[in-house]
N, C-alpha and C positions, 0 to 999 in steps of 0.2 A: 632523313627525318630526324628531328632533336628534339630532345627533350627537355623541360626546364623544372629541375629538381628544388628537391622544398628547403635547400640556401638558396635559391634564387640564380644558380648556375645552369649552361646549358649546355648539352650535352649529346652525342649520336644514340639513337634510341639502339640497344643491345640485348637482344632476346636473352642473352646470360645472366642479366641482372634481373631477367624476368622469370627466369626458369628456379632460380634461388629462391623463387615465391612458390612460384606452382607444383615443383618438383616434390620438396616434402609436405605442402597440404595435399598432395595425393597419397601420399606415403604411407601404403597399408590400409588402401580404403579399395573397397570390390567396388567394379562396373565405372570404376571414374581413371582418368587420365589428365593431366597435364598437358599430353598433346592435345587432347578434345578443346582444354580451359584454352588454352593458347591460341587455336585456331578460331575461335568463335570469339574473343575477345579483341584479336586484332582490324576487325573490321569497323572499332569503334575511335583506333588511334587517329590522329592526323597530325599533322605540323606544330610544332610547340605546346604539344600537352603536356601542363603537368603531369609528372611524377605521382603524385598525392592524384590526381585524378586516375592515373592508370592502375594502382591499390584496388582504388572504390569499384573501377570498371571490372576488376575481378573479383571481386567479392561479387557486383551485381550480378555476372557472368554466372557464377556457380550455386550462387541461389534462385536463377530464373531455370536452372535443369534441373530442379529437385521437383521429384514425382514420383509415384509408388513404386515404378520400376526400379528407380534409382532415386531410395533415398540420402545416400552415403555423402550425395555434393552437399547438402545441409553443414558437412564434417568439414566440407575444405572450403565454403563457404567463411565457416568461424574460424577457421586456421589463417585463410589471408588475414580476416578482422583482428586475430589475436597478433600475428606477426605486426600490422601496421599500428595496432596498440604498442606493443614491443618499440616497435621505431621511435615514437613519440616521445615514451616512456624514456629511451636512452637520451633525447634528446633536452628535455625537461630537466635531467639529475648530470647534465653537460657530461654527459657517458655516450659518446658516437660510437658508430663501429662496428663491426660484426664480433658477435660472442654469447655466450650466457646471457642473458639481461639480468638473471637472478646474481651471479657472479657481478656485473654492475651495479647493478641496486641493491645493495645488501638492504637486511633489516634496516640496522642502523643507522645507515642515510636514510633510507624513507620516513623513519621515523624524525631526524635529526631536522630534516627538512622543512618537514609539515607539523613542528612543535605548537605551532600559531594556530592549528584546526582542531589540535587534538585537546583532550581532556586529560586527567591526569595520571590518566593509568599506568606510563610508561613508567613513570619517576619510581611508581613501586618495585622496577626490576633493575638489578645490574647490569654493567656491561658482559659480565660471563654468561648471562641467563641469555638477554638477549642475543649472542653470538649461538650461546647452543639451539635457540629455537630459531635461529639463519638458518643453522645448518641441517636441523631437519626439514627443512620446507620443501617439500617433491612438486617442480617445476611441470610434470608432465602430467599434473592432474590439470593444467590448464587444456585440455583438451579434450575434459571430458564433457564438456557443451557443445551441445546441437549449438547455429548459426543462431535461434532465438535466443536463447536461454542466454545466449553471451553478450548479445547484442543490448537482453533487458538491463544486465548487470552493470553494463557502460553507462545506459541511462541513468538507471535508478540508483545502481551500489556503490560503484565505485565511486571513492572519494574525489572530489574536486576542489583547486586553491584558483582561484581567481579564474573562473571557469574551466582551467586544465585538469584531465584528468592526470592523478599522479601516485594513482595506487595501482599495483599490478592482482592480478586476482587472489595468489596465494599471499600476499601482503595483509591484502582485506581477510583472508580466513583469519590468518595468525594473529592480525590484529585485535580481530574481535575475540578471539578465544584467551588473548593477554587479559583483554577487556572485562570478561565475563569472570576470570578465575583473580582478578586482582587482590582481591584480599580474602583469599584461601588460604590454608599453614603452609606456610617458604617450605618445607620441608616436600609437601608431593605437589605444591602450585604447578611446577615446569610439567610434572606428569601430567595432572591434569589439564593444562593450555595444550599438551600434546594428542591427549585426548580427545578434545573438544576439535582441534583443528581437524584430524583426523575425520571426526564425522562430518563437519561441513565440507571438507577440502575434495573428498569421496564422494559428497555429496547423498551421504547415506541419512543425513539429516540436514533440511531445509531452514534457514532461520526464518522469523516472520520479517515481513519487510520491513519496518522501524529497526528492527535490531541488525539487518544490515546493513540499511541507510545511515543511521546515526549510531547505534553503539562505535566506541571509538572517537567520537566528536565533538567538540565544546557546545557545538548550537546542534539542535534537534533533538527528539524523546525517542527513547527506544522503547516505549509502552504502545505494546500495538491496541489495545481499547480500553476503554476508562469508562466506567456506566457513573451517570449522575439522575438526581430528578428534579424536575424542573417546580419548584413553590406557585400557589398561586399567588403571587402578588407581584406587582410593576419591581420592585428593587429586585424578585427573585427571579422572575425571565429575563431580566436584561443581563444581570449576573450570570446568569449561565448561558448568555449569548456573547458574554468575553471569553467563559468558560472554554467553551465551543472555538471560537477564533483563534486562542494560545495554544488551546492541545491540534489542532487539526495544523496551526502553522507548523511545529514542531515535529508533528508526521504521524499522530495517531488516530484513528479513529474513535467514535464514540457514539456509546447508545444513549439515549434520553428518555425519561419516562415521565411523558409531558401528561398522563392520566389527573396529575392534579388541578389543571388549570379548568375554570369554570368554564361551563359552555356559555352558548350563544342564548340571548335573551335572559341570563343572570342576572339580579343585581348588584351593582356597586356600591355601599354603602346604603343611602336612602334611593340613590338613582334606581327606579325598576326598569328590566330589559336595558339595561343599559351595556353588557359585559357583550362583545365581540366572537367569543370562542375561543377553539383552539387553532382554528386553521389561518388567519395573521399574522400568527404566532410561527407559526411550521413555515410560513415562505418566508420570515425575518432568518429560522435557522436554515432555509436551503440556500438563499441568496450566500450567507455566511460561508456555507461548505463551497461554494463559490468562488468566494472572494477571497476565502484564506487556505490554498489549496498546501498540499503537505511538502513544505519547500521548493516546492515546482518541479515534485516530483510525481506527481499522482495527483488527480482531486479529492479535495476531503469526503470525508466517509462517518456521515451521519445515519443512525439507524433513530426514529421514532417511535415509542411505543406508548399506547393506552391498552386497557380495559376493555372487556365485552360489552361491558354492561354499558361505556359512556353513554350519553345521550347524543354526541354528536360520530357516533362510528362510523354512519355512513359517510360523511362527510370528508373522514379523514380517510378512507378507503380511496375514496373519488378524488383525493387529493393529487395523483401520480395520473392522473387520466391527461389524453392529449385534444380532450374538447373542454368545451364549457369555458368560464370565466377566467381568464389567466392569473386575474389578483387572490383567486383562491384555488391555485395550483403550486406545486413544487415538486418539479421533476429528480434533484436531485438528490435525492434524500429514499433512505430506505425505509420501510414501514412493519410495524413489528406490533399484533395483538394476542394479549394474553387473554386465554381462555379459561374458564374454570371448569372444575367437575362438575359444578351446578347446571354452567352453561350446558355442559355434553350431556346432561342426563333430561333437562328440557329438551334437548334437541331428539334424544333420541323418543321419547316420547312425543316430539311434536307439540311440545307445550309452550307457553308465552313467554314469553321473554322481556324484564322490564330495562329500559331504557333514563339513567338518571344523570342529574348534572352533578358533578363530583361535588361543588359546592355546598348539594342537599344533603350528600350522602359521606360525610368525610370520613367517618370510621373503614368503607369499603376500601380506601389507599391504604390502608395500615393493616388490613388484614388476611387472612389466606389459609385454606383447609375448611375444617368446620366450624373455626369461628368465624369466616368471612360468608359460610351458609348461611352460619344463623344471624349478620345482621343483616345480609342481605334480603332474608324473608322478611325477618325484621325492618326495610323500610317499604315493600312490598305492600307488607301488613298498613302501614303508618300512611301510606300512599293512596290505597284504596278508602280510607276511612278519612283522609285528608289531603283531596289531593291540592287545593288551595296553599297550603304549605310547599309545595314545590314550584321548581322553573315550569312558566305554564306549556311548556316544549316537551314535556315527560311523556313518556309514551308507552305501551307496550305494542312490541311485533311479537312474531313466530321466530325462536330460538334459534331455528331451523334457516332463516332468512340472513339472519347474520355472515352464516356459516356461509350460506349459499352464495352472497352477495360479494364476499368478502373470496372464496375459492372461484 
C-alpha cells in the first residue's frame, strides 16, 4: 500500500511515520494508547491515501473514543490537530523538516512575514525586545487545549493571510499582548507584554473574542460591544443600520435601544396612524446581523432593547416566536427589556400598568429613578383626563401581565 504525500509524492505507507504521530499525543495521558489509535484507525486506510487524509483520520479516530470513561483522548485528539497545524505551519514559512517549529518560526519571521495583516504595533518594538519575547515564549503551553477549545481557536483566532493559517498559538498570545502593552513606558513594556502573555498563554485569563480575532490586525475591531440608540426619525434608523453593518463586520457586537421609535398607529407629521412601529424596523436590523456576520467568523450579535412601558412590548416579545407572520419576525437578534421600580412595585401590587407610544411620552427616554416616576404618573395623570391627545393604541394592562407574558 502507498501513500501520496502532501508534495504530491508517493510513497510505501510505514507505521514509523505514523507512530511519530501517535506515540507522543499519547504521551502522558491515562486509559489511552497509541496502540489502541493505531489499531482502530487502520481499518480506514486503503490504496493511495493521502497523507493529509491519514492526519485527519486520526484525529477523527481519537475524538470518536472520547467518553466519561476516557476522557483523556480529547488530549491526543488536539495533539495530532496541533502537530498537523505544526506541519503546515513549517510549510508556509518554507521551514520543512522535523524540529522545533517555534525554533523555525521565530517571532521575527512571523511577524516579518505577515507585516501586510498587521497593524502597527510591531514598529513600536526593537529587534532586541522582540528576540527577548522569542525567547520567552513556552512552546508546551500549546497543549493545554482539550481537542475543542483548539479546534475553536483554528477557526475563529488564529490569524489567516490569503486563507492560510499562519500564526502558531503562542505567536497569537505574544502577539496580542505586544498589541495590548504598545504604548506603555519602554521601561517595564517587555514586563508587562510578559505579563499579559502569561495569563493568556496559561490561559488563566480568557480574552473576549474580538480581542483575539482581531487585536493584532489592520482590518477588524477588537470592541467586543458598542451600545447605541436608535432616534426616531428615517435619517436616524437608517444611520444606525450602517452603524450596525460596520461594527458587526468588523467583529463586534452591539446593543440598541430602539425604545425611541414611535409605535404603530402614530402619526407622521399631519399623516394620522400613519407610523409602522418598531417591529419593521427590528427585522431591517436582524436581516443586517445576517448579512454582515463578524468577518465570517461568528454571526453578528444584536441585542434590542425597549421599555416596559412601550405601547408595542408585546409585540416585540412575539418578535423571536417561530409562528405567526414572518414579515414581523426576527429570529436573529437578541431581546432585552428594561424594567422600572415603578413597573415592580405595580406588579407587586397587581396594579395597572399604562402602556404609551414613546412619541406621546418623550420625556420617559430621558429619564430614570424618581424623576422618571414622577413624569410617568405624570402622563398617567394627562392620559386619563386626555386621552384624545394620545396614539388612540394606548392602553393599560395588569403590570403583572408584562412580567408574565414577557417570563
Amino acid at each position: 500500500m502507498y501513500v501520496i504525500k502532501r508534495n504530491g509524492m508517493k510513497q510505501e505507507l510505514d507505521i514509523k511515520h505514523i507512530r511519530k504521530q501517535t506515540l507522543p499525543a499519547c504521551e502522558g495521558l491515562k486509559n489511552v494508547s497509541y496502540e489502541e489509535l493505531e489499531l482502530s484507525v487502520q481499518i480506514m486506510f486503503q490504496d493511495g491515501i493521502k497523507s493529509s487524509d491519514i492526519q485527519q483520520a486520526l484525529i477523527d479516530t481519537a475524538k470518536s473514543k472520547v467518553d466519561v470513561q476516557c476522557p483523556q483522548w480529547t488530549y491526543v485528539a488536539q495533539r495530532l490537530s496541533l502537530y498537523d497545524l505544526y506541519h503546515n505551519i513549517k510549510r508556509y514559512y518554507s521551514r520543512p523538516g522535523s524540529g522545533d517549529v517555534y525554533e523555525k518560526v521565530t517571532l521575527e519571521l512571523y511577524i516579518i512575514r505577515n507585516k501586510d495583516i498587521f497593524s502597527d504595533w510591531f514598529t513600536k518594538y526593537t529587534d532586541e525586545e522582540i528576540e527577548e519575547l522569542n525567547s520567552y515564549i513556552d512552546p508546551k503551553r500549546d497543549l493545554l487545549f482539550d481537542c475543542a477549545g483548539f479546534e475553536l481557536m483554528k477557526k475563529m483566532y488564529l490569524a489567516k493571510n490569503n486563507g492560510y493559517i499562519v500564526e502558531l498559538p503562542q505567536h497569537m498570545h505574544m502577539a496580542i499582548a505586544m498589541f495590548a502593552m504598545q504604548n506603555e513606558d519602554k521601561k517595564k513594556r517587555i514586563e508587562y507584554v510578559k505579563e499579559y502573555y502569561d495569563a493568556t498563554s496559561k490561559l488563566e485569563f480568557i480574552n473576549a473574542t474580538p480581542i483575539n480575532a482581531n487585536a493584532r490586525l489592520s482590518m477588524g475591531s477588537y470592541i467586543s460591544c458598542i451600545l447605541t440608540t436608535t432616534p426616531d426619525s428615517t435619517d436616524g434608523i437608517m444611520n444606525v443600520a450602517t452603524e450596525l453593518a460596520n461594527a458587526s463586520r468588523s467583529g463586534s457586537g452591539v446593543g440598541v435601544d430602539i425604545t425611541k421609535i414611535r409605535s404603530i398607529g402614530s402619526a407622521i407629521g399631519y399623516n394620522a396612524n400613519a407610523a409602522g412601529g418598531k417591529i419593521p424596523f427590528m427585522k431591517i436590523y436582524n436581516d443586517i446581523a445576517l448579512a454582515f456576520d463578524q468577518n465570517g467568523k461568528r454571526p453578528g450579535a444584536f441585542m434590542l432593547q425597549t421599555e416596559s412601558w412601550d405601547l408595542e412590548i408585546f409585540d416585540f416579545i412575539n418578535v423571536r416566536k417561530t409562528s405567526g407572520d414572518e414579515r414581523r419576525r426576527a429570529h436573529n437578534i437578541q431581546l432585552c427589556i428594561s424594567y422600572s421600580d415603578l413597573h415592580m412595585k405595580r406588579a407587586m401590587e397587581n396594579g395597572d400598568w399604562t402602556l404609551f407610544d414613546p412619541a406621546d411620552v418623550p420625556f420617559l427616554t430621558e429619564t430614570w429613578g424618581d424623576k422618571f416616576e414622577k413624569e410617568y404618573l405624570k402622563y398617567e395623570q394627562r392620559y386619563q383626563e386626555q386621552p384624545e391627545l394620545f396614539n388612540k393604541n394606548t392602553k393599560v394592562v395588569k403590570a403583572r401581565d408584562v412580567l408574565q407574558y414577557h417570563f
